[in-house]
N, C-alpha and C positions, 0 to 999 in steps of 0.2 A: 475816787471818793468825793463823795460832795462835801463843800464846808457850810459850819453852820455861817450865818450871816455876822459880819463883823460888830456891826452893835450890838448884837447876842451873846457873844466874844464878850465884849469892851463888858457890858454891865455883869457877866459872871467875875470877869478879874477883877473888877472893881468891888463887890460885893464878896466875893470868895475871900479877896485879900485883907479886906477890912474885917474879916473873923480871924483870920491869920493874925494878923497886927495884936488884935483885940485878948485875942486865947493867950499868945505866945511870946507875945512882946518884940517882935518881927517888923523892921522897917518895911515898909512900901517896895522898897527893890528888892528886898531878900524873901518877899513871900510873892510877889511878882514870879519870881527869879524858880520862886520853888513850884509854885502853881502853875506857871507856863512851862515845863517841863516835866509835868508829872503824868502819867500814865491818865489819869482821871480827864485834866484836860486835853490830850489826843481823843477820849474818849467823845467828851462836850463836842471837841471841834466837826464830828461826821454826826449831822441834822437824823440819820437814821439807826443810832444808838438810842434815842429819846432821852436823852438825859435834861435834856430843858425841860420835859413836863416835870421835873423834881423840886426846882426852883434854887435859890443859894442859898439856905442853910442844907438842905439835901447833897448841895453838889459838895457843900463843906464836909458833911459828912464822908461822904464817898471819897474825895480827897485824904481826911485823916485817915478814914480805913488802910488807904494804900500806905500813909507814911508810915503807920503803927505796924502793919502789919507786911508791906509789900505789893500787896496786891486790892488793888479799888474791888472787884468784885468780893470782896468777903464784907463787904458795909450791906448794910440790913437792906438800905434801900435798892439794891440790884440780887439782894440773894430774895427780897420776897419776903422774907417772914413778919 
């Protein structure tokens, strides 16, 4: 598997977590903590899922998808509709 590039990385955690913080009231290491271990970002990390073309409220979404629901593919933005 290829990874996406580290500062590609660094700005979704940064941007992802600061809606995390912002939504939920989640310190920095506990949305950290939830975001680097979620299905969504394994999915970010391999450059040929395209989940960077979605940008970070997209990939925010796609991340709640999975906690609400379990699974990142049931968010609008990977089902398409």
């Amino acid at each position: 598997m290829n990874k996406q590039s580290p500062n590609t990385l660094a700005y979704y955690d940064h941007a992802v977590t600061d809606m995390m913080m912002e939504k939920y009231g989640m310190t920095r290491m506990d949305a950290l903590r939830r975001f680097a271990g979620s299905e969504t970002h394994a999915l970010l990390e391999d450059p040929e899922n395209g989940l960077s073309a979605f940008g970070a409220p997209g990939i925010f979404d796609i991340w709640e998808s999975e906690a609400v629901t379990g699974n990142p593919r049931n968010s609008v933005y990977i089902r398409g509709e």
